[in-house]
C-alpha positions in Angstrom: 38.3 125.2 190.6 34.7 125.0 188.9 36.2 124.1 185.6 38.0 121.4 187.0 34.9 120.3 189.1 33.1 120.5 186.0 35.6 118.7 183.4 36.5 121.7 181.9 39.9 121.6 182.3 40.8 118.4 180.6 38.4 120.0 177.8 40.0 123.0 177.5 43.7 121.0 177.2 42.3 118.7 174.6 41.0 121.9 172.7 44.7 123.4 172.7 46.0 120.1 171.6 43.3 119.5 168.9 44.0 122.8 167.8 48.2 122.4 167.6 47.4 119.0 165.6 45.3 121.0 163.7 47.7 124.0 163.1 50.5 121.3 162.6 48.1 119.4 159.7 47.5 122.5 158.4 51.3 123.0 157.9 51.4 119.6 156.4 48.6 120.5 153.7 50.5 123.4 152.9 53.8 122.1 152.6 52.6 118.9 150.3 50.3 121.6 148.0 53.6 123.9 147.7 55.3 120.1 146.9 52.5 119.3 144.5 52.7 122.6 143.0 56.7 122.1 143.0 56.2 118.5 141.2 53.5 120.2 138.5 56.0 122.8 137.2 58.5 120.2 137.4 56.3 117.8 135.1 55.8 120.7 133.1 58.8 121.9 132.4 59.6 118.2 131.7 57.2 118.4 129.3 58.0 121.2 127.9 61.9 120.3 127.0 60.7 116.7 125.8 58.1 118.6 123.2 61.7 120.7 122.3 64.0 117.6 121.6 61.0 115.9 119.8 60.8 119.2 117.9 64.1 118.8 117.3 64.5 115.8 116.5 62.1 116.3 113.9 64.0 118.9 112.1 67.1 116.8 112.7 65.6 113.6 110.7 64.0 115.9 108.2 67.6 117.3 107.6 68.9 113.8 107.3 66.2 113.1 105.0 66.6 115.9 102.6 70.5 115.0 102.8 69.7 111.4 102.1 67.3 112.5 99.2 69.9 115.4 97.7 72.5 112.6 97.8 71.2 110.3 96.3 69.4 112.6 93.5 73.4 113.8 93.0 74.6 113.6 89.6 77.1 114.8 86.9 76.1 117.8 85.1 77.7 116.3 82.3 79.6 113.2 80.8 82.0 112.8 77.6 84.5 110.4 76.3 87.7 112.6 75.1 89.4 111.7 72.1 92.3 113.3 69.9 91.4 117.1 68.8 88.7 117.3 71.5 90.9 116.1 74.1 93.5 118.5 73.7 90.8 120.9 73.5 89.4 120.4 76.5 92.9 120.5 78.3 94.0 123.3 76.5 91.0 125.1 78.2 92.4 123.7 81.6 95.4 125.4 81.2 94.2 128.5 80.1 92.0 128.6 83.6 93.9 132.0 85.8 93.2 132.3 89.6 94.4 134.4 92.6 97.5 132.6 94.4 96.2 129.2 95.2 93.0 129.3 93.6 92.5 126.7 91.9 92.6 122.9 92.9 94.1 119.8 91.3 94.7 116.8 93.0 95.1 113.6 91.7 92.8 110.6 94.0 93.2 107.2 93.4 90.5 106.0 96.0 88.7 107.5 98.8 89.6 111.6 98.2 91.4 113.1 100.7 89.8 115.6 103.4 91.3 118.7 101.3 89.3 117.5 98.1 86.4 116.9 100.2 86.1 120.2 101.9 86.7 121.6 98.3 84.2 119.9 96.6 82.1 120.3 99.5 78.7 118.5 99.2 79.6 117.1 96.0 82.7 115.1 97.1 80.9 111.7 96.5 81.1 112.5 92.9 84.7 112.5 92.8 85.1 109.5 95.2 82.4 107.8 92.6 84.9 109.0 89.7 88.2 107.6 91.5 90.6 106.7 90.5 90.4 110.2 88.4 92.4 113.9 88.5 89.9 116.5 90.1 89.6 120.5 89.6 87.9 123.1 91.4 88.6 126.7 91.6 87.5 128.8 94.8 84.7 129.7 93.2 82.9 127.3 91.9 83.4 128.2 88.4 85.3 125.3 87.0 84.4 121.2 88.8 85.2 118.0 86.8 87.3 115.0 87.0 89.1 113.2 84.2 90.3 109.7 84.1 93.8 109.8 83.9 95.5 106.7 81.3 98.9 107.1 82.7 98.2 108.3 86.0 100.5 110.5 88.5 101.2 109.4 92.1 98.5 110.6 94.3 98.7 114.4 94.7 96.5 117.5 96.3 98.1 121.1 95.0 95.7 124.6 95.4 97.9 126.8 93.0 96.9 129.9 90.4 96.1 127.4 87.8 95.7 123.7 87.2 98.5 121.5 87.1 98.3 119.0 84.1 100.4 117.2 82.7 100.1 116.1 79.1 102.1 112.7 79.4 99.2 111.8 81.6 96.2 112.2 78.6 98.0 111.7 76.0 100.8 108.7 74.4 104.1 110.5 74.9 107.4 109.2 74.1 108.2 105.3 74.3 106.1 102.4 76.1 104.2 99.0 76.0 100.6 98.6 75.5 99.6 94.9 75.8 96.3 93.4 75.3 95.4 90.1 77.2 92.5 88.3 77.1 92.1 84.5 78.4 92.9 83.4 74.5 94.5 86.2 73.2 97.4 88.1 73.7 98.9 91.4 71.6 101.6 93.4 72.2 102.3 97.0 70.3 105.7 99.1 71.1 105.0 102.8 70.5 106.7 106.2 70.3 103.8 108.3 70.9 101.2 107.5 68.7 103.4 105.5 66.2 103.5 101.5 66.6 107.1 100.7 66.1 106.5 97.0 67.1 104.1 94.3 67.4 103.8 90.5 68.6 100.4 88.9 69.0 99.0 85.0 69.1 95.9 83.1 69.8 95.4 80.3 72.3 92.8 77.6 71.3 90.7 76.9 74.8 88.3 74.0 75.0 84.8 75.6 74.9 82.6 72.5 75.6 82.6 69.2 76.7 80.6 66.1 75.3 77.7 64.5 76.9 79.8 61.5 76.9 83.1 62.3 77.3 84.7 63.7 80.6 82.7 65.4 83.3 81.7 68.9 84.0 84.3 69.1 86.7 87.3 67.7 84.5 86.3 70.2 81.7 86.3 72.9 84.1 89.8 71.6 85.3 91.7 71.4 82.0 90.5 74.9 80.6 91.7 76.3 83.7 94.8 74.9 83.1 94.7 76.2 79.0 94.2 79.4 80.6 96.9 79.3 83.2 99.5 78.2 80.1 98.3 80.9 78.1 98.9 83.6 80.5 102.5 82.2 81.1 103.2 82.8 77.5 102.0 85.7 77.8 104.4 87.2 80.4 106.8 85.5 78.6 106.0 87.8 75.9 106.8 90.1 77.8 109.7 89.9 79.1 110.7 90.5 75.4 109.6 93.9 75.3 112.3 97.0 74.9 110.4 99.4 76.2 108.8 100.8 79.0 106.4 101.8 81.1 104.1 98.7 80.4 100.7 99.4 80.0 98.4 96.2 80.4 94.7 96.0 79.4 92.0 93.1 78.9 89.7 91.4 80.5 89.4 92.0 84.5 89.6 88.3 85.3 93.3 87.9 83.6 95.2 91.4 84.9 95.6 90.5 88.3 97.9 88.2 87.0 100.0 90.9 85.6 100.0 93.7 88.4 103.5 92.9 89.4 105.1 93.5 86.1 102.6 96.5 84.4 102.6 100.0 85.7 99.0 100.3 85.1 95.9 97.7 84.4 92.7 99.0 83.2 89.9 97.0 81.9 88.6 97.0 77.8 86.3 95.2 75.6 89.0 94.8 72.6 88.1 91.4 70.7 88.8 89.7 67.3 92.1 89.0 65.8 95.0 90.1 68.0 96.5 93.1 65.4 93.1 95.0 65.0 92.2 94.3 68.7 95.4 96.1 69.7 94.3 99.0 68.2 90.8 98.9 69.2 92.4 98.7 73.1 94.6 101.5 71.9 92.0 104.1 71.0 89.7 102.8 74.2 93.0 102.9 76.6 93.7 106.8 75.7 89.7 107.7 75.7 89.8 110.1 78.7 86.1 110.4 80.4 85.3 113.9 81.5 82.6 114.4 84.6 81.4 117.9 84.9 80.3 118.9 88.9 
């Protein structure tokens, strides 16, 4: 009665109720410093796995890096044109090479090599894709790498046997066939039994090589030595046609063999020049050079 008289009363109930807001702040504070506390290990630990991937990431570019740079640093151990006694030596070394049961690898890759010579070669697979068209050897362990570029080349072929599989007829002239030389005003043709010419057809074409200040124009010149060229190379497979035996090897300039994929069994590139009989045999002895590339 005197509290109430007095006021008391309502003091006393705000009190209670400034005390439960109070209490009920209190709970607040603590709950938002246990969510603060929450949201700071969270940052942290965010942190903490974003300093890991950058870590890692690190390494990962530094491995891509030292990749990049041992790539591009990759190189034969050793390079050699093959000719005659030194040729068969080398493959007569091939052959002697003994393994366990499918030890040692040949394969044959005329492009891009296939994922058995890659995981073979390992880390040193661009070598051989670099050496394609070429055959490749590998033992399983390490002892024997190289390619060789292959004159009269096999179908495309990966064998793991106990030795390597070589064939002569692939190094070497064997037997009967047509070597033809063709340049853009030249033409030779030699018929062989191995090493032997048994045959031999060659001529010249006369192209125009310049054109007069006055005379026709650039374009016209252009024009007509096109056509000289076109004629020429008609002969040519004319020529051919006249051969008696087979396979047909054709070799020359790059710009002219296109022309004769559909009739040779194998194109390849030379620098033969001069008269057609003495450039026939210079595109010989460069058509049978085998290049050897060590690993």
């Amino acid at each position: 009665m005197l509290d109430e008289l007095l006021g008391r009363a309502e003091l006393k109930d705000r009190i209670e109720e400034l005390e439960e807001e109070k209490r009920h702040l209190e709970r607040q504070l603590e709950a938002e410093q246990e969510r603060r506390a929450d949201a700071a290990s969270a940052r942290q630990d965010a942190q903490e796995r974003a300093n890991r991937l950058e870590d890692r990431i690190a390494d990962l570019e530094g491995t891509v890096e030292r990749l990049d740079s041992a790539e591009a640093s990759l190189d034969y151990r050793r390079r050699e044109r093959l000719q005659d006694d030194r040729l068969t030596a080398v493959l007569d070394r091939l052959d002697s090479v003994e393994t366990d049961p499918e030890g040692a690898l040949t394969a044959y890759v005329a492009d891009d090599p296939p994922d058995a010579v890659r995981d073979a070669f390992a880390g040193r697979a661009t070598l051989v894709a670099e050496a394609a068209p070429c055959l490749a050897v590998t033992d399983d362990a390490g002892l024997v790498s190289a390619t060789l570029s292959t004159p009269a080349p096999p179908d495309p072929f990966v064998e793991w046997d106990d030795g390597f599989q070589l064939a002569r007829s692939w190094f070497t002239p064997r037997e009967s066939f047509t070597l033809a030389l063709v340049r853009s005003d030249l033409f030779a043709m030699g018929e062989y039994a191995g090493r032997e010419r048994t045959a031999f057809h060659g001529f010249d074409s006369a192209l125009t090589s310049q054109h007069s200040k006055g005379g026709f124009s650039q374009a016209r010149f252009e024009r007509l030595r096109d056509e000289q060229i076109d004629s020429h190379l008609d002969r040519c497979l004319e020529a051919l046609e006249e051969r008696t035996t087979d396979p047909l090897y054709v070799v020359g300039e790059r710009t002219v063999l296109p022309e004769f994929s559909t009739v040779a069994d194998v194109t390849a590139t030379v620098d033969a020049t001069g008269d057609p009989e003495p450039a026939l045999r210079d595109a010989f002895r460069d058509f049978w050079t085998v290049q050897l590339r060590t690993i």
